[in-house]
DSSP file (Angstrom, degrees, kcal/mol; ACC not computed):
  #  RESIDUE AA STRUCTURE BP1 BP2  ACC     N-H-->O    O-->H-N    N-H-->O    O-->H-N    TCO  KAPPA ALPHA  PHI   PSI    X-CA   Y-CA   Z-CA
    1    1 A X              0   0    0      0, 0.0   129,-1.6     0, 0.0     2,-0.4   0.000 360.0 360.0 360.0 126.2  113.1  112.0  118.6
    2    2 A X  E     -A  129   0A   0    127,-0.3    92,-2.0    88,-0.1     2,-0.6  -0.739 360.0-170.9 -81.8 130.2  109.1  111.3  118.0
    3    3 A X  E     -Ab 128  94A   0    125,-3.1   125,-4.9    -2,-0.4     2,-0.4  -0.965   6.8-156.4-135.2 143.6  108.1  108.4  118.1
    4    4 A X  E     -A  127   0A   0     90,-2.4    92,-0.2    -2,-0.6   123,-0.2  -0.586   7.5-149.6-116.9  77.0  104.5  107.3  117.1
    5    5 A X  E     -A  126   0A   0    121,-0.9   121,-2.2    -2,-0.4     2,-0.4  -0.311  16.8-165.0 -31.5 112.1  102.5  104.1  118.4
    6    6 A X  E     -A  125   0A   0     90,-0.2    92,-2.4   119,-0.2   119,-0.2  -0.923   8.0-158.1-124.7  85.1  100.4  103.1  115.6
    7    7 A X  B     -e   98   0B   0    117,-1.9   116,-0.2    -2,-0.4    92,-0.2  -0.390  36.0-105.7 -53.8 133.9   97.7  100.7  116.8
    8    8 A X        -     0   0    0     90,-1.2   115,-0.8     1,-0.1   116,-0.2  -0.438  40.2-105.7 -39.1 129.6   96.4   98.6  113.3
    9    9 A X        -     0   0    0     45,-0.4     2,-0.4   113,-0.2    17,-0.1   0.005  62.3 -54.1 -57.2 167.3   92.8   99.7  111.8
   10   10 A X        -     0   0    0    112,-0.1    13,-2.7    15,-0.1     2,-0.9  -0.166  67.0-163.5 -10.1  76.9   89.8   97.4  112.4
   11   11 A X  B     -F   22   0C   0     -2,-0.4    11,-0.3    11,-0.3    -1,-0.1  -0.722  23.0-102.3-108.7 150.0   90.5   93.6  111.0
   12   12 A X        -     0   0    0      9,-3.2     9,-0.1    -2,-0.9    42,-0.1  -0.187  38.0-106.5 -41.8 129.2   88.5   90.9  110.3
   13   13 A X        +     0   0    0      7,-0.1     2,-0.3     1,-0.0     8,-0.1  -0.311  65.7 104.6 -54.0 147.4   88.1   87.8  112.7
   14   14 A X        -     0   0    0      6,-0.1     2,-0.3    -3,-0.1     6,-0.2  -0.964  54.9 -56.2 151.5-161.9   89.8   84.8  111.6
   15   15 A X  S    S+     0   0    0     -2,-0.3     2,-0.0     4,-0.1    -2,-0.0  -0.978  98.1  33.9-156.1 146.9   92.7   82.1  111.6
   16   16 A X  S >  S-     0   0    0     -2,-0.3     3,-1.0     4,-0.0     4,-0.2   0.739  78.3-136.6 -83.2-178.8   95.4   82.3  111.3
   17   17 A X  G >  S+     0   0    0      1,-0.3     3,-2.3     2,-0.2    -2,-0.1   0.939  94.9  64.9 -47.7 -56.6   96.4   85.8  113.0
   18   18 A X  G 3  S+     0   0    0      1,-0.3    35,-3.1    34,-0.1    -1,-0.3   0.628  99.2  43.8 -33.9 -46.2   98.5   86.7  110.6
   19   19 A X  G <  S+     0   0    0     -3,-1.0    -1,-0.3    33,-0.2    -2,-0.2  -0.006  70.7 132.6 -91.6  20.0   96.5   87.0  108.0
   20   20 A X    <   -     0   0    0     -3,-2.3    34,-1.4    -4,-0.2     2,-0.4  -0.428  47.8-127.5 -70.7 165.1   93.6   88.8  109.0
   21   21 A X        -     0   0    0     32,-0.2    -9,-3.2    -2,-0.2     5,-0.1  -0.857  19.0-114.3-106.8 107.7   92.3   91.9  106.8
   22   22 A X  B     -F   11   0C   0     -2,-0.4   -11,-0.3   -11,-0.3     2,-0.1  -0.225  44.5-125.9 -41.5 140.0   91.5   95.3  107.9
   23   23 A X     >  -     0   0    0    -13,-2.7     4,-1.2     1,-0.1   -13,-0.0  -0.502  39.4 -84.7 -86.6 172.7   87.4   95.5  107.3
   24   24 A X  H  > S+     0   0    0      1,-0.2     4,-1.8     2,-0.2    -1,-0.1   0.703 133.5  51.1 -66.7 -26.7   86.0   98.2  105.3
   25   25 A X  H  > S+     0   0    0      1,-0.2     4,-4.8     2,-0.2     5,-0.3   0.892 107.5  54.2 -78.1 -38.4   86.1  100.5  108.5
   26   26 A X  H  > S+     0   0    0    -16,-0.3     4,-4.6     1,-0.2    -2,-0.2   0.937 107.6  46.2 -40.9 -41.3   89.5   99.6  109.1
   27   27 A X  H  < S+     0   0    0     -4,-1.2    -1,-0.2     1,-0.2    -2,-0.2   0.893 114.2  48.4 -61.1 -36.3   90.5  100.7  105.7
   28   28 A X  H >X S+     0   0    0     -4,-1.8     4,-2.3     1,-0.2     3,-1.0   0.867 111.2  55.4 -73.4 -36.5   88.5  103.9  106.2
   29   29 A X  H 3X S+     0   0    0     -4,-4.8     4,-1.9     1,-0.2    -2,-0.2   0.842 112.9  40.0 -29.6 -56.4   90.4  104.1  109.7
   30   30 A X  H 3< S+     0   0    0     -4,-4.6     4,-0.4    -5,-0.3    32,-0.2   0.549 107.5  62.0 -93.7   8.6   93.7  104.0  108.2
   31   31 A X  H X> S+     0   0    0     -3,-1.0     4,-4.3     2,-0.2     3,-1.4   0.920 111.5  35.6 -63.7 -85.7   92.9  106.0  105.5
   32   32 A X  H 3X S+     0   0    0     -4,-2.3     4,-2.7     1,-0.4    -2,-0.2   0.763 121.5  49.1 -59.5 -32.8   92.1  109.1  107.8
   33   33 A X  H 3X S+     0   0    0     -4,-1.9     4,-1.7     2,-0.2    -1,-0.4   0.903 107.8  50.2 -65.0 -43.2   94.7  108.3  110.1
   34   34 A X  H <> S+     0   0    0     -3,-1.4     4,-2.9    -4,-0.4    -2,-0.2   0.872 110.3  51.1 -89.5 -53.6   97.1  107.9  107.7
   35   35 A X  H >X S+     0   0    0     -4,-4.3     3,-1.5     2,-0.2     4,-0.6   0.931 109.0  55.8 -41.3 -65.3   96.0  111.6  106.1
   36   36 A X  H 3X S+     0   0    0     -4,-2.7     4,-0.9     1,-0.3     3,-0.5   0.677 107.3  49.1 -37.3 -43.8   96.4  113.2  109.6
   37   37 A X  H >X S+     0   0    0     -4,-1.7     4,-2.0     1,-0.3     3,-0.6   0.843 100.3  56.8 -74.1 -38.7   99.7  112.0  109.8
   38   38 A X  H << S+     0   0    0     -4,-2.9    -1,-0.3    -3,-1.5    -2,-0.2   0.295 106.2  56.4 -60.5  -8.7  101.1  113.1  106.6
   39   39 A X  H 3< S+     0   0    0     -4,-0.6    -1,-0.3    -3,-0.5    -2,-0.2   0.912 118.6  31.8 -70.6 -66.3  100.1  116.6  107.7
   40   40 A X  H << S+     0   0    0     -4,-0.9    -2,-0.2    -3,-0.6    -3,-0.1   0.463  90.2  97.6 -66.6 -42.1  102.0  116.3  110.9
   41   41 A X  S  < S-     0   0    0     -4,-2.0     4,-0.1     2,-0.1     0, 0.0  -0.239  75.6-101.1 -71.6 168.5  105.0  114.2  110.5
   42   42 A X        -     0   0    0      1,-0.1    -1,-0.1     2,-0.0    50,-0.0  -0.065  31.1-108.2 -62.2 173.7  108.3  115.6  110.0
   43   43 A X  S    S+     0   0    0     -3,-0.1     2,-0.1     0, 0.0    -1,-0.1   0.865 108.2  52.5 -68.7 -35.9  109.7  115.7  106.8
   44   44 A X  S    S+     0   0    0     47,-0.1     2,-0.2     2,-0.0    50,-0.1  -0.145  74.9 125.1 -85.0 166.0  112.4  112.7  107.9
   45   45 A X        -     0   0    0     -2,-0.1     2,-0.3    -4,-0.1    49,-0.2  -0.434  45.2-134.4 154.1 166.3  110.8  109.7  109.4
   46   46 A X  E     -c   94   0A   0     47,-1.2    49,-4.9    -2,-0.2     2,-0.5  -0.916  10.4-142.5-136.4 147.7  110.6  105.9  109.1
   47   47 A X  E     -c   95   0A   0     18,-0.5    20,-0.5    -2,-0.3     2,-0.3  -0.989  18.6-176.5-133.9 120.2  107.6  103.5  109.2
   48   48 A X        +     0   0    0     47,-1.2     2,-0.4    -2,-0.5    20,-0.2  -0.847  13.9 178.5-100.8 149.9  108.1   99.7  111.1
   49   49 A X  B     -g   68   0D   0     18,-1.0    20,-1.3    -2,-0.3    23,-0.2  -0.990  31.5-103.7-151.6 160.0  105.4   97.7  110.9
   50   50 A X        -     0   0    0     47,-1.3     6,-0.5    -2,-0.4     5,-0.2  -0.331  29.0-123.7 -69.4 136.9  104.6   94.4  112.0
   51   51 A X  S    S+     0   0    0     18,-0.2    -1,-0.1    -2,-0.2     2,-0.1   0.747  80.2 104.5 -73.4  -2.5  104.5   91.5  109.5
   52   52 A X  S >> S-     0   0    0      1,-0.1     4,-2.0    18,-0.1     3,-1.8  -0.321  81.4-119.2 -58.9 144.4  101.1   90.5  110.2
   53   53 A X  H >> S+     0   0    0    -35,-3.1     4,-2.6     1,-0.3     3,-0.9   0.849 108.2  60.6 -44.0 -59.2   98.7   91.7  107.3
   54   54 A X  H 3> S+     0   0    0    -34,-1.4     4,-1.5     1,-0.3   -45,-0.4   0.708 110.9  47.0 -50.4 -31.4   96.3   94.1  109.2
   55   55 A X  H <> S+     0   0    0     -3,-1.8     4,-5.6     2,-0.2     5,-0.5   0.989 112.8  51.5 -62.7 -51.2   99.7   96.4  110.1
   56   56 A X  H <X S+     0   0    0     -4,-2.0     4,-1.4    -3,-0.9    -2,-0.2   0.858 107.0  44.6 -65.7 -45.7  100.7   96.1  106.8
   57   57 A X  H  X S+     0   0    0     -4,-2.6     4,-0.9     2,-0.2    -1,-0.3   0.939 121.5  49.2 -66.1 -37.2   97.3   97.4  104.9
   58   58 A X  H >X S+     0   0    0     -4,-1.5     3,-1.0    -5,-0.2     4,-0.8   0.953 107.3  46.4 -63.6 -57.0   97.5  100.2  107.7
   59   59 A X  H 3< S+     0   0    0     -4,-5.6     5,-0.5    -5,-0.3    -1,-0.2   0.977 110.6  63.7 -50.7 -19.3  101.2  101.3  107.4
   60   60 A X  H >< S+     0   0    0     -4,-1.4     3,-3.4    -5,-0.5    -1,-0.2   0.936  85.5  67.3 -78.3 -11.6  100.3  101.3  103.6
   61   61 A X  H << S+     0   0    0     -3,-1.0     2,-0.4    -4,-0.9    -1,-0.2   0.964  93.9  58.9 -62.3 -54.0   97.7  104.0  103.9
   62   62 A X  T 3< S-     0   0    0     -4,-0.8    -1,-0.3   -32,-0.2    -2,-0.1   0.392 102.7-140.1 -29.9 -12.8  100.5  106.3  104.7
   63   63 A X    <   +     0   0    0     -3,-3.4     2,-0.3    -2,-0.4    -1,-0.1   0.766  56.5 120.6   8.1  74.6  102.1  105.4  101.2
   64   64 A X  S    S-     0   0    0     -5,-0.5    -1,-0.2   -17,-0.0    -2,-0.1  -0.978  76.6 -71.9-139.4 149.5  105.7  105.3  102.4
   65   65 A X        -     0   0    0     -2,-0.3   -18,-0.5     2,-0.0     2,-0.2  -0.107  52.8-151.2 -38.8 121.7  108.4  102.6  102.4
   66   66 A X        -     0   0    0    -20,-0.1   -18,-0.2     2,-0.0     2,-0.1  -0.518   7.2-153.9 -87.9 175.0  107.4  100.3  105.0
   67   67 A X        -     0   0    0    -20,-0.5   -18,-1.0    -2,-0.2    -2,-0.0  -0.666  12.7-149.3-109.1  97.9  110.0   98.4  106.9
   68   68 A X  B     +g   49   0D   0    -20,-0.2     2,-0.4   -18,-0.1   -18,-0.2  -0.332  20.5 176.0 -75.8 124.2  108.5   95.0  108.2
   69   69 A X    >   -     0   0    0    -20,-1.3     3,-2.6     1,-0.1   -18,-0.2  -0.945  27.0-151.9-126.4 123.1  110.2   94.0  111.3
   70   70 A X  G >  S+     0   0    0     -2,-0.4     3,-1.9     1,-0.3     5,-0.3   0.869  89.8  76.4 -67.9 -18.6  109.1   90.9  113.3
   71   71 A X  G 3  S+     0   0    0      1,-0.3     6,-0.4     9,-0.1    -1,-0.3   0.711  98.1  41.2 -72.5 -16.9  110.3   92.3  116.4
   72   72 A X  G <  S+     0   0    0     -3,-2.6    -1,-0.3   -23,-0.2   -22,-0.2   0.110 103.3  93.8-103.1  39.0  107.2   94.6  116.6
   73   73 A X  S X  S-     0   0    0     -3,-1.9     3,-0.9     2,-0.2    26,-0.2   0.000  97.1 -44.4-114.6-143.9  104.6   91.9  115.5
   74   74 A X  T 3  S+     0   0    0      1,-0.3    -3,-0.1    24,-0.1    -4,-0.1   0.311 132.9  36.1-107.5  39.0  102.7   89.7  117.2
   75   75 A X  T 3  S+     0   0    0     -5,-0.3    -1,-0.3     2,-0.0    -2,-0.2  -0.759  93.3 139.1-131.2  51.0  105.0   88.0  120.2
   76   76 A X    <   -     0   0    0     -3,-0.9     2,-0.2    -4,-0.2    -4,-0.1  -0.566  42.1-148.4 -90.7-166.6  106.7   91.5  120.6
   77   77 A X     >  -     0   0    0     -6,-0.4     4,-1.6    -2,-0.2     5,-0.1  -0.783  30.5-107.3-145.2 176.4  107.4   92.8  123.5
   78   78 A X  H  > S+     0   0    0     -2,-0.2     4,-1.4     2,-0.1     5,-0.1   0.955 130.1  45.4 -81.5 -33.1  107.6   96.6  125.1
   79   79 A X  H  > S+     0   0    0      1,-0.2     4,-1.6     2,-0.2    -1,-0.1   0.794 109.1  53.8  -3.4 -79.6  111.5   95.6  124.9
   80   80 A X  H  > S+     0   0    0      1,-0.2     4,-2.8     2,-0.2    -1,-0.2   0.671 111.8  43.4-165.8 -69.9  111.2   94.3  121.6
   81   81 A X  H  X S+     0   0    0     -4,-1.6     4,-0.8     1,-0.2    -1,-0.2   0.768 106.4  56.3 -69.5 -31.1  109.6   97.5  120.1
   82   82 A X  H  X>S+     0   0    0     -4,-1.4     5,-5.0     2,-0.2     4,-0.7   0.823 106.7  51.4 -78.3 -32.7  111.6  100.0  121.6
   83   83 A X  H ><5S+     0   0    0     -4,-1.6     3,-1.0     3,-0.2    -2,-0.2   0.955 107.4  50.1 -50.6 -63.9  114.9   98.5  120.1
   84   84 A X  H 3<5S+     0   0    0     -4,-2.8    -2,-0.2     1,-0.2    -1,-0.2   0.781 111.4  50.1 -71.2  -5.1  113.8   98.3  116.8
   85   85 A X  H 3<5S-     0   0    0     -4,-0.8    -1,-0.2     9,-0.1    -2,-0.2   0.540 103.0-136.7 -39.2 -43.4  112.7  101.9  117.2
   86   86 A X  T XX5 -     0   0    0     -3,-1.0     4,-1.1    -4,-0.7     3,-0.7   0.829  33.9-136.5  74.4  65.6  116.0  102.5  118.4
   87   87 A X  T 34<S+     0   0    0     -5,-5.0     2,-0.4     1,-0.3    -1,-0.2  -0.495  71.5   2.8 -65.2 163.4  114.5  104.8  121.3
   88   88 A X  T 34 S+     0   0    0     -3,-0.1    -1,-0.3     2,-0.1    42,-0.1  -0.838 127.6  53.5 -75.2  -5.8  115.6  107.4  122.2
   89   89 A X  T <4  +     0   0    0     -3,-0.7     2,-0.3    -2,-0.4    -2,-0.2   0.158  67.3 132.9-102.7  14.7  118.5  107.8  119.6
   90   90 A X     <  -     0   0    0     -4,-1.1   -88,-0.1     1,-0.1    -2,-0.1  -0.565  55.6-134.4 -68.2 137.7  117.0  107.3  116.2
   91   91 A X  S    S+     0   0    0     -2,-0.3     2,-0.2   -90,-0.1    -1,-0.1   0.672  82.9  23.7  -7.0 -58.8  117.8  109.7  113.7
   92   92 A X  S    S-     0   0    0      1,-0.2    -2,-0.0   -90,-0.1   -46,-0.0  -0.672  97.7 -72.9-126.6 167.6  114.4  110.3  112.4
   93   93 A X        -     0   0    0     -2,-0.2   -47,-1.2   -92,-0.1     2,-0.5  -0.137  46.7-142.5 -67.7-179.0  110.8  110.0  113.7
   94   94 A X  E     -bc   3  46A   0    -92,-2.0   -90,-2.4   -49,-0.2     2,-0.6  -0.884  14.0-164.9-138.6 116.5  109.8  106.8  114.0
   95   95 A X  E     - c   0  47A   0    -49,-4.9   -47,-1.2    -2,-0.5   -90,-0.2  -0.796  14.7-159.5-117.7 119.5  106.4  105.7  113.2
   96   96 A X        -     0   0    0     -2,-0.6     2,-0.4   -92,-0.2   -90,-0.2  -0.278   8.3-160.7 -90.6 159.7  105.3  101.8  114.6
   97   97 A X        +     0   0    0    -92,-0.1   -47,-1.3   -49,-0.1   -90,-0.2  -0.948  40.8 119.9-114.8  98.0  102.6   99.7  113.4
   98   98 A X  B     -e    7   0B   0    -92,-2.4   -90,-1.2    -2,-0.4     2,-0.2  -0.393  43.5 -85.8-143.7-140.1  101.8   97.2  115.8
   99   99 A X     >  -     0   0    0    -26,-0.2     4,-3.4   -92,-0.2     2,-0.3  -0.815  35.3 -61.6-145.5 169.3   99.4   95.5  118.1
  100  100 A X  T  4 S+     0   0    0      1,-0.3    19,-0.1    -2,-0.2    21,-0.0  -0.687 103.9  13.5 -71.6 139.5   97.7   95.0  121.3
  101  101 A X  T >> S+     0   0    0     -2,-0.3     4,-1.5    17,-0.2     3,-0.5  -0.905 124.1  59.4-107.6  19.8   98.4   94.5  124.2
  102  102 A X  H 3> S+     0   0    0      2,-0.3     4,-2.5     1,-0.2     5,-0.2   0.948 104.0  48.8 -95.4 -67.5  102.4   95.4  123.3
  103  103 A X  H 3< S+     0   0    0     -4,-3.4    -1,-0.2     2,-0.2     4,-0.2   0.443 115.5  49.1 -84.5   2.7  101.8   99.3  121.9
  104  104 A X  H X4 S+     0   0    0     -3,-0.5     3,-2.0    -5,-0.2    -2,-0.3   0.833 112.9  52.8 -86.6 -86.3   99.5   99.9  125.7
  105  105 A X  H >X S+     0   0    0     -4,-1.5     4,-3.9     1,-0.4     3,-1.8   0.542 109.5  44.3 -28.8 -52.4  102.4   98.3  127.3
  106  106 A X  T 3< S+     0   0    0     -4,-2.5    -1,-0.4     1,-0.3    -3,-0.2   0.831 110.2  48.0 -92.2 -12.6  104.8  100.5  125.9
  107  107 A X  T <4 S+     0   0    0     -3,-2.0    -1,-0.3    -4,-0.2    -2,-0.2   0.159 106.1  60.7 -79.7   9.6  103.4  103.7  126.2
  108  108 A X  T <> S+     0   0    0     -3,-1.8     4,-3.1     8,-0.2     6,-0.5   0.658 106.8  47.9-103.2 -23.0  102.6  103.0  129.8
  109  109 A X  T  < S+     0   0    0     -4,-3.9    -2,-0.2     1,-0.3    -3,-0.1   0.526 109.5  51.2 -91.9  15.6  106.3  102.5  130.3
  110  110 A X  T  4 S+     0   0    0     -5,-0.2    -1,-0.3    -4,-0.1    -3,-0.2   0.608 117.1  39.7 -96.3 -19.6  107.3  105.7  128.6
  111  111 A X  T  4 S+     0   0    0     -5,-0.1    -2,-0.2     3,-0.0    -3,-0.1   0.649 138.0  11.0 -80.8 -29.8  104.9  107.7  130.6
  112  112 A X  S  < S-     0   0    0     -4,-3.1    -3,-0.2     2,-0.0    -2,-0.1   0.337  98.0-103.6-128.1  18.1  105.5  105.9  134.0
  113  113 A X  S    S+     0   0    0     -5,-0.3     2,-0.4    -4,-0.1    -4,-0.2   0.402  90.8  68.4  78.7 -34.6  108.5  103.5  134.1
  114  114 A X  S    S-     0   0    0     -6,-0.5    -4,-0.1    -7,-0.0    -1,-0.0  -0.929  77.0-105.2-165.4 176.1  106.5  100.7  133.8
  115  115 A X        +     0   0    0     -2,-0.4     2,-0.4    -6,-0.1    -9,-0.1  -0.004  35.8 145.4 -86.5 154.8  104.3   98.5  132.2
  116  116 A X        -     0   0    0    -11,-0.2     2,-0.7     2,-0.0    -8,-0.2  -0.860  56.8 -95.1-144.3 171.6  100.6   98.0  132.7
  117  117 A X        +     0   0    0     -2,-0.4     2,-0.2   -13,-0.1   -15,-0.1  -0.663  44.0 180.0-113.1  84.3   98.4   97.2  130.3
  118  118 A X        -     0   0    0     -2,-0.7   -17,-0.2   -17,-0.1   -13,-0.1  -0.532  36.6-105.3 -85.8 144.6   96.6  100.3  128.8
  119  119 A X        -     0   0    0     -2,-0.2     2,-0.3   -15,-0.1    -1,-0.1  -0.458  29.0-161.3 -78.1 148.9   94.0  100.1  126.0
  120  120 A X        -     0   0    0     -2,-0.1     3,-0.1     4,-0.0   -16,-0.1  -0.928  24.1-132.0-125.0  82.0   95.3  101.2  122.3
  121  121 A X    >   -     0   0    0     -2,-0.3     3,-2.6     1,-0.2  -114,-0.2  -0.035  29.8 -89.5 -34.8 131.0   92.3  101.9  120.3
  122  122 A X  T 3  S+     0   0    0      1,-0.3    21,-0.3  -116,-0.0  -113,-0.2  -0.455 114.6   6.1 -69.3 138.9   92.2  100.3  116.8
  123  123 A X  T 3  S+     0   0    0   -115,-0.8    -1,-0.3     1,-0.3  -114,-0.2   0.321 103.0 130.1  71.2   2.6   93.7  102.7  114.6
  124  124 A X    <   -     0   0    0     -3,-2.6  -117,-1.9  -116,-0.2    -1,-0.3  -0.448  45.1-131.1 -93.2 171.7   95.0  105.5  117.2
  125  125 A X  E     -AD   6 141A   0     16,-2.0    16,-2.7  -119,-0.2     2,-0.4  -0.863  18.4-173.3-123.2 152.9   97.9  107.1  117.8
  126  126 A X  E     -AD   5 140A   0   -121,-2.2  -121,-0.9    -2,-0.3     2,-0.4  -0.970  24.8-163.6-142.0 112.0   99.8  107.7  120.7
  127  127 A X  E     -AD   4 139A   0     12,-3.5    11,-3.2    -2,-0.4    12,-2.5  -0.871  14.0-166.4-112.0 119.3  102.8  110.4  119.3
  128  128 A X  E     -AD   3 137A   0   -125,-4.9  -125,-3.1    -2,-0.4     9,-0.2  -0.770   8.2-152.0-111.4 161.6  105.8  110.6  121.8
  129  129 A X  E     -AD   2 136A   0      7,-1.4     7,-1.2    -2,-0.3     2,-0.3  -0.829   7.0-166.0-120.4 104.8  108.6  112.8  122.2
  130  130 A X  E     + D   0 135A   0   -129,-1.6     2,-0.3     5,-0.3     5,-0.2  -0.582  12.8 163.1 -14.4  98.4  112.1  112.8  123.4
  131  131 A X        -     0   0    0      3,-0.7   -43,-0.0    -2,-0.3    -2,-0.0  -0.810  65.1 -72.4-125.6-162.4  114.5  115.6  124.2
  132  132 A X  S    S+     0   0    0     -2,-0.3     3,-0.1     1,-0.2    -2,-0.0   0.482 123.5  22.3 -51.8  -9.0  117.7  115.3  126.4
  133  133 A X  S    S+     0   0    0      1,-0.0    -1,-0.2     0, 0.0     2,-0.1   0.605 117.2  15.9-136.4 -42.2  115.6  114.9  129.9
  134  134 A X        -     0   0    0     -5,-0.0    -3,-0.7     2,-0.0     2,-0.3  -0.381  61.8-112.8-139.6-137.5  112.4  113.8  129.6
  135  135 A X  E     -D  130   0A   0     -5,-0.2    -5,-0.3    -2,-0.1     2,-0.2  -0.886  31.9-159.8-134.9 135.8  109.4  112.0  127.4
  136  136 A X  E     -D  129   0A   0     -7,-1.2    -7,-1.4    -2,-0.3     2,-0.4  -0.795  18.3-138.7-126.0 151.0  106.3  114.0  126.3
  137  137 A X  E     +D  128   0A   0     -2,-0.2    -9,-0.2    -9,-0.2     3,-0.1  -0.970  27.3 176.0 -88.6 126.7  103.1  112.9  125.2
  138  138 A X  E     -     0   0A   0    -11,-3.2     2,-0.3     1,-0.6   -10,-0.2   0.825  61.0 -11.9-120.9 -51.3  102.4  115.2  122.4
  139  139 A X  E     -D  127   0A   0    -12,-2.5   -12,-3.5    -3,-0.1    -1,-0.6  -0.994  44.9-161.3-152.0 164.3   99.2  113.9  121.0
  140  140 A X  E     +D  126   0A   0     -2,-0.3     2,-0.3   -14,-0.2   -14,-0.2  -0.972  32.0 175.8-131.5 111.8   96.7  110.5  121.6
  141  141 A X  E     -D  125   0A   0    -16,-2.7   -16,-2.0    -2,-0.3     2,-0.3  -0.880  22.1-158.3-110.7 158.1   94.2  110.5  118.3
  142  142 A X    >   -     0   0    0     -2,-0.3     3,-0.9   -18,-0.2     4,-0.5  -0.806  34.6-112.1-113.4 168.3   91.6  107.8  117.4
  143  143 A X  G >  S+     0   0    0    -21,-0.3     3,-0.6    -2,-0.3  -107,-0.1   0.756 117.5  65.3 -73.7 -22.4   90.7  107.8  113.8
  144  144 A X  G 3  S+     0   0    0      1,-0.2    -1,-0.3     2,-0.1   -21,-0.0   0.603  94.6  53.0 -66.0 -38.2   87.8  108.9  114.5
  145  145 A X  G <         0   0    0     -3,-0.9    -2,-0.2     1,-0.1    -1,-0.2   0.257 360.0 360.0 -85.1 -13.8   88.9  112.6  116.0
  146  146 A X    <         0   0    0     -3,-0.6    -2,-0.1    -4,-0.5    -3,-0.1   0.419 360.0 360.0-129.9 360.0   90.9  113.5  112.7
């Protein structure tokens, strides 16, 4: 299984959380991110994203069926994320939309067992892999690099 931690582009400061707005760099962020990936992902694959806006204008640059799930938004957990992922056993790849400090969290406990709180760039990716034994880190992009 892949799975792909999808930090949210760039948003605008503002109240309430929920509704902030990717900025114009964001847009351009999830734009380019959004290309890279559609070069890369498998043909199969699934996109969660958090129901706060700024995930949502990023998972749309990808222009694929989102599914919005509150369980990666913005009281998730590393728990939280990995369920609705269905790690290790989904079908397809799985590509998340989320937030800080949740999507450092959970890629520190899929690389070490457990969590700390590692920085998630706005708009990177952190692309995991699964086979019968262990967890790979396959690639870390910023938007910036692709």
């Amino acid at each position: 299984m892949d799975l792909i931690l999808w930090r949210h582009a760039d948003a605008e400061d503002g109240y309430p959380d929920e509704k902030r707005v990717l900025t114009s760099k964001g847009q351009r962020q999830a734009e380019r991110m959004a290309r890279w990936l559609a070069q890369h992902l498998p043909a199969k694959y699934v996109v969660l994203a958090s129901p706060a806006l700024r995930t949502q204008q990023t998972a749309a640059a990808l222009g694929s069926r989102i599914a919005t799930r509150a369980e990666i938004g913005l009281a998730a957990t590393p728990d939280s994320v990995l369920e609705a992922a269905r790690w290790p056993d989904a079908a397809h790849a799985v590509v998340v939309v989320g937030h800080q400090p949740t999507l450092g969290m959970t890629a520190a406990r899929l690389l070490t067992g457990t969590e700390s709180e590692w920085s998630v760039r706005k708009g990177s990716i952190w692309w995991f892999a699964r086979d019968e034994r262990h967890t790979v880190l396959r690639a870390v992009l910023a938007p910036e690099l692709v």
